[in-house]
ZADO-1210 file (C-alpha; in nm, 4 decimals, padded with zeros to 6 digits):
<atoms>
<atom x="00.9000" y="00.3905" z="02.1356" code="UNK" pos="1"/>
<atom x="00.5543" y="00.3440" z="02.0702" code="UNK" pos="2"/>
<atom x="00.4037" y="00.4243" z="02.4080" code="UNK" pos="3"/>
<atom x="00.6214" y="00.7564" z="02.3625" code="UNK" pos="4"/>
<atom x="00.4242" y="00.8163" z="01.9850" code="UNK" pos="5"/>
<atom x="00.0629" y="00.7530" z="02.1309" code="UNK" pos="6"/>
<atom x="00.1791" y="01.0101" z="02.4031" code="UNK" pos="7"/>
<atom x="00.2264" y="01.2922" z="02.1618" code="UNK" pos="8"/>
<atom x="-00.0932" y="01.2387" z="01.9265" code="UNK" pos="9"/>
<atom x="-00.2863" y="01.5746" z="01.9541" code="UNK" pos="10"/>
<atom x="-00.0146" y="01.7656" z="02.1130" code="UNK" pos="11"/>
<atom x="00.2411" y="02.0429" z="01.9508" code="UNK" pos="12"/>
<atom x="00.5565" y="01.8028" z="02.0102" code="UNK" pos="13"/>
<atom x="00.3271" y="01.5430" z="01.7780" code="UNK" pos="14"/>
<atom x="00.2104" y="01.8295" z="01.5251" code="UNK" pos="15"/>
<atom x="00.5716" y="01.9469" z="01.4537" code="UNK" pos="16"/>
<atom x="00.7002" y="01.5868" z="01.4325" code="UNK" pos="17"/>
<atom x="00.4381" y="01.5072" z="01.2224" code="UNK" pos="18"/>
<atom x="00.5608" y="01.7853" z="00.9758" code="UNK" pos="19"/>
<atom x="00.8820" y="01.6792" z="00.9764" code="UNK" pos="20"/>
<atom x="00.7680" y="01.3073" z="00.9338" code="UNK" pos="21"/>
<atom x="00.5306" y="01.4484" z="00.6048" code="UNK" pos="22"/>
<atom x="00.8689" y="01.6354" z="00.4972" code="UNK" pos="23"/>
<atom x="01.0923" y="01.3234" z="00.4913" code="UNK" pos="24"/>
<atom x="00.8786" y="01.0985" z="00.3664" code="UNK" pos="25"/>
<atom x="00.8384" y="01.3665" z="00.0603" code="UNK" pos="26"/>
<atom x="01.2038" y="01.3544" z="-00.0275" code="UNK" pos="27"/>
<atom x="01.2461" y="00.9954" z="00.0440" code="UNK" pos="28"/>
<atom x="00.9194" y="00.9095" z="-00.1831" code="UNK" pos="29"/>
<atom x="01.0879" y="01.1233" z="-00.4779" code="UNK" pos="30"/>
<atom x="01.4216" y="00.8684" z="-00.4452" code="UNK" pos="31"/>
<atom x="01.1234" y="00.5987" z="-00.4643" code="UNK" pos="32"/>
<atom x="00.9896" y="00.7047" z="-00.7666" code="UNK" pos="33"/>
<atom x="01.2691" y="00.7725" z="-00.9596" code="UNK" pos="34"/>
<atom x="01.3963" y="00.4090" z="-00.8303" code="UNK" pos="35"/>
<atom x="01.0758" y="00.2406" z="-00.9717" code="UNK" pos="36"/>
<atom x="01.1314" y="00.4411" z="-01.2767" code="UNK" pos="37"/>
<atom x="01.4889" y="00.3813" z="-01.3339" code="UNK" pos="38"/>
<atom x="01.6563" y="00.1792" z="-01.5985" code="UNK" pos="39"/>
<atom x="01.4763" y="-00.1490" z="-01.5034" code="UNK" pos="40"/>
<atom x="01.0861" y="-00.1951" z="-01.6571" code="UNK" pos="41"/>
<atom x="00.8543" y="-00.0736" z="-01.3428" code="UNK" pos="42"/>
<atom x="00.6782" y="-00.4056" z="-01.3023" code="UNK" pos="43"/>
<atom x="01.0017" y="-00.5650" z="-01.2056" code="UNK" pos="44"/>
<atom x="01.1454" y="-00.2919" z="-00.9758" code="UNK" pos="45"/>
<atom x="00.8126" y="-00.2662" z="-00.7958" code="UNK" pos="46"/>
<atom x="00.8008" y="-00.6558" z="-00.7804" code="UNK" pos="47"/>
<atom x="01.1602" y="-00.6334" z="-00.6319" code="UNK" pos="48"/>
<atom x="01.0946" y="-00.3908" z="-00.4178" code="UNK" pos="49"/>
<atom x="00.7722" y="-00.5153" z="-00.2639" code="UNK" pos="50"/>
<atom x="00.9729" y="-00.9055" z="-00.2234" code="UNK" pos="51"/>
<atom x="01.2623" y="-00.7179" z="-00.0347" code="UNK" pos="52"/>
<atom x="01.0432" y="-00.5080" z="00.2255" code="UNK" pos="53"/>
<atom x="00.8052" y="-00.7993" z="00.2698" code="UNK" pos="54"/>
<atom x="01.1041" y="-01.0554" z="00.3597" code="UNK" pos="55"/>
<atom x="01.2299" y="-00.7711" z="00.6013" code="UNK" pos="56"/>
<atom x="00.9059" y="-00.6937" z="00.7487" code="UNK" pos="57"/>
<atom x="00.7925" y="-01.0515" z="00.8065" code="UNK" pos="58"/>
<atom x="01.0319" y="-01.0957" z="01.1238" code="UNK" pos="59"/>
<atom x="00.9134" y="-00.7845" z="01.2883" code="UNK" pos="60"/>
<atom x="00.5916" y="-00.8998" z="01.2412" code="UNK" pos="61"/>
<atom x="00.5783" y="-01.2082" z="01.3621" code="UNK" pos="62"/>
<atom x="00.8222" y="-01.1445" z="01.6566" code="UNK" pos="63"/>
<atom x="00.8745" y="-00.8422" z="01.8232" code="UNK" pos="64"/>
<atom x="00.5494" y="-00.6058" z="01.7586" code="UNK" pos="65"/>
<atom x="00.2095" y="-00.6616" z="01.9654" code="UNK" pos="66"/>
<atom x="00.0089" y="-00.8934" z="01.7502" code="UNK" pos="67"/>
<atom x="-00.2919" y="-00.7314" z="01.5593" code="UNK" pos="68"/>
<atom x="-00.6017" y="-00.7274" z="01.7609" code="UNK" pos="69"/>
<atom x="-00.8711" y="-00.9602" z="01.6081" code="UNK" pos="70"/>
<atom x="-01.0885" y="-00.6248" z="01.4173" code="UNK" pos="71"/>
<atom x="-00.7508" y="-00.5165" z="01.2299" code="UNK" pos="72"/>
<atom x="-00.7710" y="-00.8295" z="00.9388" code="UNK" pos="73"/>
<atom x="-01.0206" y="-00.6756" z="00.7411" code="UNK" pos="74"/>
<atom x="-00.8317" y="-00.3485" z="00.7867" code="UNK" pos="75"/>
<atom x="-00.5075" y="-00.5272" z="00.6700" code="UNK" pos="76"/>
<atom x="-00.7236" y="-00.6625" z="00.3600" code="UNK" pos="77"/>
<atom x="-00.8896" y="-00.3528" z="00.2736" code="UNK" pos="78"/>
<atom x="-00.5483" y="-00.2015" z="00.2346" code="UNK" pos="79"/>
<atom x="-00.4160" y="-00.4681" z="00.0777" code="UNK" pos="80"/>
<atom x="-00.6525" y="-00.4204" z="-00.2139" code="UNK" pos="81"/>
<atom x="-00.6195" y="-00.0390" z="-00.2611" code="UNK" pos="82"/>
<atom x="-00.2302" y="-00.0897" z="-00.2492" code="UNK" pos="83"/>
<atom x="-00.2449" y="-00.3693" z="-00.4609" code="UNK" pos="84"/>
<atom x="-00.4820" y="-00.1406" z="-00.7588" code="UNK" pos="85"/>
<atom x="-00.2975" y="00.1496" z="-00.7307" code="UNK" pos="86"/>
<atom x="00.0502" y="-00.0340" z="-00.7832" code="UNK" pos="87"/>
<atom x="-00.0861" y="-00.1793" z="-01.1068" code="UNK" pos="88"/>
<atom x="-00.2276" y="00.1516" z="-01.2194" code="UNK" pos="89"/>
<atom x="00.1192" y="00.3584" z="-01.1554" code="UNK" pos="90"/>
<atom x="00.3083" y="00.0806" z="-01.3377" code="UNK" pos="91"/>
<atom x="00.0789" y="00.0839" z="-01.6224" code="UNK" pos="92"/>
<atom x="00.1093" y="00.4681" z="-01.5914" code="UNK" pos="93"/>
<atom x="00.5001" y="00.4913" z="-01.5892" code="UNK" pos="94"/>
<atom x="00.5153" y="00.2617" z="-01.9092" code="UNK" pos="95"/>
<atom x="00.2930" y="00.4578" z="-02.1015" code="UNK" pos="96"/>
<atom x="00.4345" y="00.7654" z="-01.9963" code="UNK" pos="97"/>
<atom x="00.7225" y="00.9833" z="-01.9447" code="UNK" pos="98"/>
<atom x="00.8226" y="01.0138" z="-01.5490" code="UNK" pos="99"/>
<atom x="00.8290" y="01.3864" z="-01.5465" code="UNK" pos="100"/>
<atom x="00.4561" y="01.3736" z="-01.6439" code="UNK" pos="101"/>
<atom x="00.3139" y="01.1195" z="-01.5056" code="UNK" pos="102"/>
<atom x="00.4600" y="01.1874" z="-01.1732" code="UNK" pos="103"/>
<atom x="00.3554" y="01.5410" z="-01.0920" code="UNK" pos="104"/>
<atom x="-00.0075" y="01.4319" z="-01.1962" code="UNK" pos="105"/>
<atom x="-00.0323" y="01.1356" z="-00.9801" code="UNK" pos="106"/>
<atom x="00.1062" y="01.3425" z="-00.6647" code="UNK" pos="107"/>
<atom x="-00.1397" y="01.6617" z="-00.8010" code="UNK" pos="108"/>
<atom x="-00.4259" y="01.4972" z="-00.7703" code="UNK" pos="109"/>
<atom x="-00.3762" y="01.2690" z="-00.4919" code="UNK" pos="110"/>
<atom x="-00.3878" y="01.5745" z="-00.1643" code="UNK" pos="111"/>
<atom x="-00.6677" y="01.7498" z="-00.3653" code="UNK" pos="112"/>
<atom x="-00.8632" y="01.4273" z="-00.2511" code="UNK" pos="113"/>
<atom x="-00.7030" y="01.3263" z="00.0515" code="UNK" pos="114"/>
<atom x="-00.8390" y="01.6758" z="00.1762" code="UNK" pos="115"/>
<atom x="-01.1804" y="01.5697" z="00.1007" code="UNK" pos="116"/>
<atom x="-01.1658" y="01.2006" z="00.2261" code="UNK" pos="117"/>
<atom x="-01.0329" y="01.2894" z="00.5592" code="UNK" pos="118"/>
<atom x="-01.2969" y="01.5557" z="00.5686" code="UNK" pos="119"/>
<atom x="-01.5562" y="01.2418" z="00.4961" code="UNK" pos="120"/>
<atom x="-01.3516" y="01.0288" z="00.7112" code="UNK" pos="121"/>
<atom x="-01.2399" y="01.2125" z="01.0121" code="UNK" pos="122"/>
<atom x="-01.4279" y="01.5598" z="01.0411" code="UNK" pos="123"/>
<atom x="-01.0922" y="01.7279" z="00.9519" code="UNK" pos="124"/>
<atom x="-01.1817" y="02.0814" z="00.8046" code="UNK" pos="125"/>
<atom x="-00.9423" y="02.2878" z="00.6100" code="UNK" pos="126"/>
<atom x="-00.9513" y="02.7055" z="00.6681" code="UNK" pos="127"/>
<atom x="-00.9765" y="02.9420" z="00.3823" code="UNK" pos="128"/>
<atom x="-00.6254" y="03.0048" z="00.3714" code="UNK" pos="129"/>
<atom x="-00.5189" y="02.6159" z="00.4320" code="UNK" pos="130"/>
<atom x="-00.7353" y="02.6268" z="00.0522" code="UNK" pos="131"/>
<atom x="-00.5473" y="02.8809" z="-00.0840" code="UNK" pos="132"/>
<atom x="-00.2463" y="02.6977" z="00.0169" code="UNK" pos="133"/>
<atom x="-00.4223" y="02.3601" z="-00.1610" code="UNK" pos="134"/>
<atom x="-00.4360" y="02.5946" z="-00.4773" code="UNK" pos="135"/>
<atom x="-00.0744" y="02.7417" z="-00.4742" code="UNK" pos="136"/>
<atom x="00.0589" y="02.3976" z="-00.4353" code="UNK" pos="137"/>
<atom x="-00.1549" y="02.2385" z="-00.7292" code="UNK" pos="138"/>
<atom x="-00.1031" y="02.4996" z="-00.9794" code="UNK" pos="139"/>
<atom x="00.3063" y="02.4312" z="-00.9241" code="UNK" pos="140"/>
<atom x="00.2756" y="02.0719" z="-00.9383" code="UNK" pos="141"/>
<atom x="00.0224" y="02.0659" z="-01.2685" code="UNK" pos="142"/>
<atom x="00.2306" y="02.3803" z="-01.4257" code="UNK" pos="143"/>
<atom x="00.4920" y="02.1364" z="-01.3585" code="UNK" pos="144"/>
<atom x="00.3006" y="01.8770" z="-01.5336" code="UNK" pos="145"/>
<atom x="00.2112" y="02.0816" z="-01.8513" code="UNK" pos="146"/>
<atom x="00.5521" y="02.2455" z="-01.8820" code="UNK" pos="147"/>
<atom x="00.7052" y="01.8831" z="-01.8740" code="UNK" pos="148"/>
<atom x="00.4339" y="01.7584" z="-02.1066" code="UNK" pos="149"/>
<atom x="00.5765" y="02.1058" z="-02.3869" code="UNK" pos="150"/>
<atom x="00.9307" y="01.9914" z="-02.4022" code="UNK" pos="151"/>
<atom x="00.8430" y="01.6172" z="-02.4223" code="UNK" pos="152"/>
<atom x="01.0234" y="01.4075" z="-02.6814" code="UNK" pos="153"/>
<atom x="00.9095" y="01.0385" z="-02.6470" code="UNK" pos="154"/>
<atom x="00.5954" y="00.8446" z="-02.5486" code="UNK" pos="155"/>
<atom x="00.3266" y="01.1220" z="-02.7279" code="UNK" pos="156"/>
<atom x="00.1179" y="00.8727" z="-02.9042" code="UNK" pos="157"/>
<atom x="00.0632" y="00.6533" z="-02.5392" code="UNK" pos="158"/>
<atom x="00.0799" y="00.9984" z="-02.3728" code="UNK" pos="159"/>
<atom x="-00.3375" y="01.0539" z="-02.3151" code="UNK" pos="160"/>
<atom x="-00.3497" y="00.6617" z="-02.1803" code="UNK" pos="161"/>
<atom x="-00.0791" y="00.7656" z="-01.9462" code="UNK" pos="162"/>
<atom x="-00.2595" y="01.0799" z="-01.8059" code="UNK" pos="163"/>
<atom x="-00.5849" y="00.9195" z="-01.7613" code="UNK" pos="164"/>
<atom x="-00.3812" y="00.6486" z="-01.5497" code="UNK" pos="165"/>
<atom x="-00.1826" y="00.9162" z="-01.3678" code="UNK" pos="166"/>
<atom x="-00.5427" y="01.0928" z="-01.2910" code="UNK" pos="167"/>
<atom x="-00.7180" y="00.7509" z="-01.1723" code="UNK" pos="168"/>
<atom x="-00.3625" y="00.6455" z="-00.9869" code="UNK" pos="169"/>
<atom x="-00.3784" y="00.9642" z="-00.7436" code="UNK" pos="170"/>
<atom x="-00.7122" y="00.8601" z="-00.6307" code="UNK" pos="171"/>
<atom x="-00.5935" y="00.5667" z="-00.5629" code="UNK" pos="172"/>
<atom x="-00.3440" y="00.8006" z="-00.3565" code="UNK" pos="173"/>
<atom x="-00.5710" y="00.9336" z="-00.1635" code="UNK" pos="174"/>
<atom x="-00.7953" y="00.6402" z="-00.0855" code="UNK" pos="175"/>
<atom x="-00.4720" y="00.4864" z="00.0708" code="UNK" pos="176"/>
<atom x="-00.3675" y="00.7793" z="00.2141" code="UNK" pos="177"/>
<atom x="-00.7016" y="00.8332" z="00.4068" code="UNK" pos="178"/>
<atom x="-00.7766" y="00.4371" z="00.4328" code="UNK" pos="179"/>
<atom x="-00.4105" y="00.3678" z="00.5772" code="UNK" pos="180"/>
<atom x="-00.4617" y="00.6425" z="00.8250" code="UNK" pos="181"/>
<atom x="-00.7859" y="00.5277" z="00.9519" code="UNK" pos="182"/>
<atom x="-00.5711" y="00.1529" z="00.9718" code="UNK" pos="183"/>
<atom x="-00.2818" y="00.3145" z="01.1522" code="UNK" pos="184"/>
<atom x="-00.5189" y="00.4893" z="01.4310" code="UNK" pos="185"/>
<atom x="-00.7419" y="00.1460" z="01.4706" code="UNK" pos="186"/>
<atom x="-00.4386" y="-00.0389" z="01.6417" code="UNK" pos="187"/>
<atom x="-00.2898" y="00.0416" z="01.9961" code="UNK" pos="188"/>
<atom x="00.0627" y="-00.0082" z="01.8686" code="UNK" pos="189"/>
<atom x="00.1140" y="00.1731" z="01.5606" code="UNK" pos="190"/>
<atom x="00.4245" y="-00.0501" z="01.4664" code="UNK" pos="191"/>
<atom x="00.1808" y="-00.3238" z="01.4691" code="UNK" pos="192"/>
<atom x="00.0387" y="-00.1485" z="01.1750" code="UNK" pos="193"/>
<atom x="00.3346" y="-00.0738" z="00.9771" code="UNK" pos="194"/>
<atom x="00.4855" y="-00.4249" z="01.0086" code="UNK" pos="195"/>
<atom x="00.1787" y="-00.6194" z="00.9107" code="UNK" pos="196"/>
<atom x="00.1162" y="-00.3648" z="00.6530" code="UNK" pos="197"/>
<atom x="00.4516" y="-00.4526" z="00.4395" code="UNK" pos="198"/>
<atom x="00.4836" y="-00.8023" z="00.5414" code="UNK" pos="199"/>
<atom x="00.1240" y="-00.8886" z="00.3595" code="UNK" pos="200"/>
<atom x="00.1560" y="-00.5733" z="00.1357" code="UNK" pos="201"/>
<atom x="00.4543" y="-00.6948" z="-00.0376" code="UNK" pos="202"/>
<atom x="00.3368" y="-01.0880" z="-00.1709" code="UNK" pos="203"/>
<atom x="00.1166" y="-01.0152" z="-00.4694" code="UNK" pos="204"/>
<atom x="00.3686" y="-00.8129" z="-00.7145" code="UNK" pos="205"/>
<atom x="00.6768" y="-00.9927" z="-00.7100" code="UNK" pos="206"/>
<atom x="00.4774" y="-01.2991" z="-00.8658" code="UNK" pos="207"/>
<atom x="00.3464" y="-01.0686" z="-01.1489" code="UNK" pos="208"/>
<atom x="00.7220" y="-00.9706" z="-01.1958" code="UNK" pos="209"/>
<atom x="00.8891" y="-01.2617" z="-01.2105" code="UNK" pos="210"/>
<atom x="00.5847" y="-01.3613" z="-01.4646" code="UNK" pos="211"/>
<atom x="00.6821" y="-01.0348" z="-01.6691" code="UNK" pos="212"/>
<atom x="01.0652" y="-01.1252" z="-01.6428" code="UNK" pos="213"/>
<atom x="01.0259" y="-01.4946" z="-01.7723" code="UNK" pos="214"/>
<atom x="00.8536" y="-01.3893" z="-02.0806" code="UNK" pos="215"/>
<atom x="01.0753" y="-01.1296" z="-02.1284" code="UNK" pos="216"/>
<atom x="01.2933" y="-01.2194" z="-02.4850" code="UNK" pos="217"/>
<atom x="01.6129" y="-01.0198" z="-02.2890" code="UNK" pos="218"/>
<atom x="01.5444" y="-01.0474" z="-01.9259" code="UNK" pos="219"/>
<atom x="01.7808" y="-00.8100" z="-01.7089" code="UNK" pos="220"/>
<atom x="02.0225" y="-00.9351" z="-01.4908" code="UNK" pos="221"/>
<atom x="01.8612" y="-01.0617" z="-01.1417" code="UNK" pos="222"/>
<atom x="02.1303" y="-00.9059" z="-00.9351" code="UNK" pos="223"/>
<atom x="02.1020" y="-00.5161" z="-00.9832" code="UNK" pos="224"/>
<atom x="01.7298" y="-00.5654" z="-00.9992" code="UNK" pos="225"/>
<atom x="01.7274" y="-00.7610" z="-00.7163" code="UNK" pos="226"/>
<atom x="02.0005" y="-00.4671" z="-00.5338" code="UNK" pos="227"/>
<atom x="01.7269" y="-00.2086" z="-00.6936" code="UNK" pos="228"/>
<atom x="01.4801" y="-00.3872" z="-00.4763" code="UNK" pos="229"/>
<atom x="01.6459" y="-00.4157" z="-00.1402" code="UNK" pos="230"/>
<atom x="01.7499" y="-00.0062" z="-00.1789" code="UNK" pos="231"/>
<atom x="01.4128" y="00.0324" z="-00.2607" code="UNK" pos="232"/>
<atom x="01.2435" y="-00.1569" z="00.0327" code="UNK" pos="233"/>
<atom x="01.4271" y="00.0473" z="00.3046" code="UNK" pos="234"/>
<atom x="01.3600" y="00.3839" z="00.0949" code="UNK" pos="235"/>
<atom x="00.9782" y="00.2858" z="00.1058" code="UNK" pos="236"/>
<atom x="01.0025" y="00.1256" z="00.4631" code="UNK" pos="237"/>
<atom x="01.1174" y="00.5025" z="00.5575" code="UNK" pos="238"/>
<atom x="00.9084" y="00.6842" z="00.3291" code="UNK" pos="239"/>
<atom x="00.5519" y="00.5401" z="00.3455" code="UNK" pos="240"/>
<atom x="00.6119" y="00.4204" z="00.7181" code="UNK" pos="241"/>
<atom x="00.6952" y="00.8124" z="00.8462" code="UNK" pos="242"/>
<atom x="00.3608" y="01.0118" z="00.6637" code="UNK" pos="243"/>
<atom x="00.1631" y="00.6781" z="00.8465" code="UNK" pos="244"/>
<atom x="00.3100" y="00.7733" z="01.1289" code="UNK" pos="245"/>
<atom x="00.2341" y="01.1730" z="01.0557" code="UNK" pos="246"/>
<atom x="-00.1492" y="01.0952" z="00.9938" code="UNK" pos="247"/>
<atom x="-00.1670" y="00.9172" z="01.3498" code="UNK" pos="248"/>
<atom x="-00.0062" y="01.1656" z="01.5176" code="UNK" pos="249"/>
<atom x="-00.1880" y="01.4896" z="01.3586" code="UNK" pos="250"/>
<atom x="-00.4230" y="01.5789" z="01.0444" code="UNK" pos="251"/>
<atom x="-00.4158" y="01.3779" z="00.7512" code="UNK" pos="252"/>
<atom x="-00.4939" y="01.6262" z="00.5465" code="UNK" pos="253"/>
<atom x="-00.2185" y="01.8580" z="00.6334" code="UNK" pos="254"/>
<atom x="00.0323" y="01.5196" z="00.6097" code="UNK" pos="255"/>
<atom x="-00.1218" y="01.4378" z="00.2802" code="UNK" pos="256"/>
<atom x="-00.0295" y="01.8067" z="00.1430" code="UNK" pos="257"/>
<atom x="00.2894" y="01.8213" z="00.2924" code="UNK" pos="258"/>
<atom x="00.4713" y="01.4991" z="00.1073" code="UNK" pos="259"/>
<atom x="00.3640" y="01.5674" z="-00.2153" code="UNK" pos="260"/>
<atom x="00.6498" y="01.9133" z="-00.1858" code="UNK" pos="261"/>
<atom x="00.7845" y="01.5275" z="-00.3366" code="UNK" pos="262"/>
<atom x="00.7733" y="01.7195" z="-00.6587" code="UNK" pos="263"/>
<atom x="01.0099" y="01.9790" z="-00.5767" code="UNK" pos="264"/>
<atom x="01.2727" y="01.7102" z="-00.4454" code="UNK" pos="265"/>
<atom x="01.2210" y="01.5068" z="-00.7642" code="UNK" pos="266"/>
<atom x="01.3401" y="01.8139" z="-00.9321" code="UNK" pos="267"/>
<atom x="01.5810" y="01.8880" z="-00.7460" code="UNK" pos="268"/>
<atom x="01.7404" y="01.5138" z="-00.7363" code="UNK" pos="269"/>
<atom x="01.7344" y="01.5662" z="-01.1404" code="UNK" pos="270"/>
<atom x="01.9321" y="01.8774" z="-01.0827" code="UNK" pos="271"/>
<atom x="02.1836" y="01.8145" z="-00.8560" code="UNK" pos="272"/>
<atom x="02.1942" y="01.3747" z="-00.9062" code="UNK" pos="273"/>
<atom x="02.1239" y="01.3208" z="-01.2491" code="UNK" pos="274"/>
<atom x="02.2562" y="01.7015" z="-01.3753" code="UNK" pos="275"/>
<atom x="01.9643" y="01.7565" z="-01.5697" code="UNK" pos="276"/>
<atom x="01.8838" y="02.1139" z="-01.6936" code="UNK" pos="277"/>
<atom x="01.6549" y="02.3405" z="-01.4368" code="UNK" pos="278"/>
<atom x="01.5574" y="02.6883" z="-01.5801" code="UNK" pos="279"/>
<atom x="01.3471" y="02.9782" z="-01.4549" code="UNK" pos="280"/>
<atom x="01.0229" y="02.8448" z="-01.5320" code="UNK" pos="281"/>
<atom x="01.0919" y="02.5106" z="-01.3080" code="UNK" pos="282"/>
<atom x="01.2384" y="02.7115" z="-01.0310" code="UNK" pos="283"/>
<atom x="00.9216" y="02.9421" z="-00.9791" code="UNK" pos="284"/>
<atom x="00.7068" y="02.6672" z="-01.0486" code="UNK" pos="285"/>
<atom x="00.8909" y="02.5121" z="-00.7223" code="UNK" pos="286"/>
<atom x="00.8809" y="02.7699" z="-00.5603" code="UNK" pos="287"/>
<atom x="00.4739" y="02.8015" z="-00.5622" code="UNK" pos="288"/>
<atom x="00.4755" y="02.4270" z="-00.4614" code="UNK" pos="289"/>
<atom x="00.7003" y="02.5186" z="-00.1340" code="UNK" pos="290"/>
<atom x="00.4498" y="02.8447" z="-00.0957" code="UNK" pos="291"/>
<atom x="00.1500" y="02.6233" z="-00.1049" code="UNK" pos="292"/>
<atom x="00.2801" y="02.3837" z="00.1318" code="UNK" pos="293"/>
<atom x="00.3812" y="02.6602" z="00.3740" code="UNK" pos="294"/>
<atom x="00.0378" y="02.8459" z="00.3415" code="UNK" pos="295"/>
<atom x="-00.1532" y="02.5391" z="00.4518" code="UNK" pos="296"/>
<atom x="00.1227" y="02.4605" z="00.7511" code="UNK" pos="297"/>
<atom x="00.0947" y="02.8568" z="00.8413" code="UNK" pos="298"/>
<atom x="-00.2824" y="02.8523" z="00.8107" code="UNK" pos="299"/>
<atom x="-00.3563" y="02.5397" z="00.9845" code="UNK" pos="300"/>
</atoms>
């Protein structure tokens, strides 16, 4: 399996998988979201998620992948600590604020600087109409944002706390995004990578939650927090582990763009999942998110 990834990196077969990695990992990091967001406080899903895909990881790790060459532990470290800030940030972000705010901001902001970092990073360079693309798909997600933000009913008086989160959070989205990438292509075996990644990824948080939870005066049940978690753990073992893979195998840039049509599938989960209400103003701004990601696959 691996030999047969590293064979398609800079070829068309590992472009086109690539964009359907970016598109799966879009819809599959929408289910995330709204997971960590649920009905359980987003400390303790994210610390029950993180326990379940580290305990799941750790055997892969340890026993069937290549082990990491000797330069990849400061790469594993450096990760570590930008995953680690940015999961604080987006919990501190989704308790101050409404989901169908904060969201769209994070994921707004975080391709606008992917795009730059992999520039920095990697040499990639965008063409003009890969830009215009950039542009279509950030006015949908913002309008998004802002059209949310009008028909809000709850959370107004945290709500600028949560936006400046949401703004520093998708930084933190693209500095993983562009560091992970640059991780993922140091290592021959990129399953190497993605197993060490979750296995040492995953053993800060659920400490913090299980902190949280003790002090709690009406702690939730363990069990469907602990079922959140495991559900949660494949979803991001899927999710975060196929736009890695789409970064190896072609731009990051382009990858980075790609998954955050997350929006759109967010929306769409609250239509069709949760039944919520979808008028014409969500559909078109949709629709310019889909046109934006299309315009920077077509201009590439």
């Amino acid at each position: 399996m691996s030999a047969w990834l590293v064979s398609l990196e800079g070829t068309e077969a590992g472009h086109t998988l690539a964009l359907w990695l970016a598109l799966s990992a879009a819809f599959l990091h929408a289910v995330f979201g709204a997971l960590q967001k649920g009905r359980h406080d987003p400390w303790l899903s994210r610390g029950a998620i993180d326990a379940s895909y580290a305990i799941m990881a750790a055997p892969f790790a340890l026993f069937v992948v290549p082990w990491p060459e000797p330069h990849m532990w400061p790469i594993f470290a450096g990760a570590w600590a930008i995953h680690l800030v940015y999961k604080m940030l987006q919990a501190m972000a989704y308790t101050k604020g409404s989901y169908t705010v904060v969201y769209p901001v994070v994921r707004g902001t975080g391709p606008l600087f992917t795009v730059i970092g992999a520039y920095l990073l990697f040499g990639e360079v965008f063409t003009v109409v890969q830009w215009l693309g950039v542009a279509v798909l950030l006015a949908g997600i913002y309008g998004l944002a802002v059209y949310n933000l009008r028909h809000l009913d709850s959370q107004r008086d945290t709500l600028p706390l949560a936006l400046g989160l949401a703004v520093v959070t998708g930084l933190f989205v693209a500095l993983y995004t562009t560091f992970d990438a640059y991780g993922i292509r140091a290592t021959a075996d990129p399953f190497t990578f993605l197993a060490w990644f979750f296995t040492i990824d995953g053993l800060v948080m659920p400490f913090i939650a299980l902190l949280r939870w003790r002090s709690m005066d009406a702690p939730p049940a363990a069990a469907p927090l602990m079922l959140r978690g495991v559900i949660g753990g494949l979803v991001a073992f899927l999710s975060f582990g196929s736009v890695m893979l789409a970064t190896r195998l072609d731009k990051v840039g382009e990858a980075a763009v790609l998954r955050e049509t997350s929006t759109v599938f967010a929306a769409l989960i609250g239509w069709l999942v949760l039944k919520e209400t979808v008028g014409p103003r969500r559909i078109a701004l949709m629709t310019l998110i889909a046109l934006g990601a299309v315009i920077v696959e077509a201009g590439g």
